[in-house]
N, C-alpha and C positions, 0 to 999 in steps of 0.2 A: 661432674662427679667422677671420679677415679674407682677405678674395683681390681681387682688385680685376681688375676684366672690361673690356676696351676696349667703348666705347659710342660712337656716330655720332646722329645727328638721325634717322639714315635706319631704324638697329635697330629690332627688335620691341620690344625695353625700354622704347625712351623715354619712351613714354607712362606706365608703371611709375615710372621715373627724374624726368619732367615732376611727377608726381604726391605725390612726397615732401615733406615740410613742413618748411625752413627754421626751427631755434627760436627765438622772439620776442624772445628776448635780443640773437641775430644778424643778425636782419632786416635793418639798418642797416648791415650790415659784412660781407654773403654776394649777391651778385648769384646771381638763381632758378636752379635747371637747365636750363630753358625757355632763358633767355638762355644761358647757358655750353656748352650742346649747338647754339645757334647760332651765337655766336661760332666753335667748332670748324667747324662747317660751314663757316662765311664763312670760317674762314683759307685751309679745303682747295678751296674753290672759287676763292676769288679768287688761291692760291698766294701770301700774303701773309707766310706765316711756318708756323710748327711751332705746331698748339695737341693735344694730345694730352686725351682725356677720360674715368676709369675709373669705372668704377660699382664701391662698394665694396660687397661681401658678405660677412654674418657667419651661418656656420650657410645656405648657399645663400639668403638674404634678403635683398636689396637692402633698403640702407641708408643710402645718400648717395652720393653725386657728388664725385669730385678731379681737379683740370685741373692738366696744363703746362703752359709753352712752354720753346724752345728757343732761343736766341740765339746768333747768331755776331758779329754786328754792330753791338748795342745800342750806342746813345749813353749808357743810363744806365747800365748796369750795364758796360760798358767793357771787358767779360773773356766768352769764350767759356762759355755756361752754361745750367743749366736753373732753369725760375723755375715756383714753386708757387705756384696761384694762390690766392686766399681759397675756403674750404668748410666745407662743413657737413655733419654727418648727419641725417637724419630727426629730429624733436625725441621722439616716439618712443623713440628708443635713446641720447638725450643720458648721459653720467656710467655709459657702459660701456664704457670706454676705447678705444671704436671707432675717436675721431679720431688719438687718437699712432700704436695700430696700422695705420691706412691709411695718414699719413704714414710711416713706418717700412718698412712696404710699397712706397709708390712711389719711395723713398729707395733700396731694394735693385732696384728697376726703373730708375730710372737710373743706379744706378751701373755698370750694365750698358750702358750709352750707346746706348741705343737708336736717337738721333736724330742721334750723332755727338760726339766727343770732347769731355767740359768735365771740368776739375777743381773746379768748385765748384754750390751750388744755393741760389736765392737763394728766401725766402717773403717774400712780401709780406702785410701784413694790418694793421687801423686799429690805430692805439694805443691808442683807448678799449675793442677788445676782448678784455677780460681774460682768456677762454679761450685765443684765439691765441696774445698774448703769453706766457702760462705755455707754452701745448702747445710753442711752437716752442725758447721757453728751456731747456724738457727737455731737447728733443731736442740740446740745442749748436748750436744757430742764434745768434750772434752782430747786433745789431744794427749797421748799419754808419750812413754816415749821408750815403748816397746819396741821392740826390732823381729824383723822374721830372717833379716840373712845375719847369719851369725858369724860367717866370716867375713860382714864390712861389706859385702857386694853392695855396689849403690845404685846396679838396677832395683833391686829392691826397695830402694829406700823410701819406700811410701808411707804415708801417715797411717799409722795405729789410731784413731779415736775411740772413747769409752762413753757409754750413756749404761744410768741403769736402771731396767726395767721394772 
């Protein structure tokens, strides 16, 4: 069973959470939990936006790390919403269905609007990774064919998908 636990920079976990191993296939396409439990911190300190951060557990054992954000205002995404960010679980427990279960998870967490009313939720993740791409296809995430670098950079060029809640 899957539960997913609010986590801070500040919690006793993080270090637990910091410590977990991105799998090598994803390296390239999962920014560490180290940064992701920072960036949280920096939204809530600098009041920059909504970054929400849970630590997933399977069987009470931390397993991976899944972030959101919450959007009112976005220029790219252009619609009130919440956006899943890229993740991973421990390489450890990769190919036990951990990751649709978490998504699936935080899916029924915001559909409870925790941060404020959206009817839809967008994942973001690279195109060249084929876990993503399948996990989110499952789920009914729709490719859309929004963009966030607006001047063409194609480090950016990650998939926008749309589902709505």
């Amino acid at each position: 069973m899957i539960e997913l636990k609010k986590i801070t920079l500040l919690d006793e976990e993080m270090k637990e959470c910091i410590a977990l191993n991105i799998p090598e296939a994803r390296e390239d396409y999962v920014e560490s939990n180290a940064i992701c439990l920072s960036d949280d911190f920096e939204y809530d300190r600098r009041k920059i936006g909504v970054w929400e951060s849970r630590a997933i557990y399977a069987d009470s054992k931390m397993v991976g790390l899944i972030c959101y954000n919450y959007y009112t205002n976005d220029p790219v995404y252009k619609e009130v919403c919440y956006r899943i960010r890229p993740f991973a679980v421990d390489r450890a427990f990769v190919g036990l269905g951990y990751e649709k279960a978490a998504v699936t998870a935080l899916l029924d967490e915001i559909r409870k609007k925790p941060c404020g009313e959206a009817s839809v939720a967008f994942a973001t993740y690279n195109p060249n990774d084929k876990e993503a791409v399948e996990l989110y296809e499952d789920l009914g995430f729709v490719e859309t064919d929004l963009d966030w670098s607006p001047d063409g950079d194609d480090e950016c060029a990650d998939i926008i998908a749309r589902l709505a809640i």
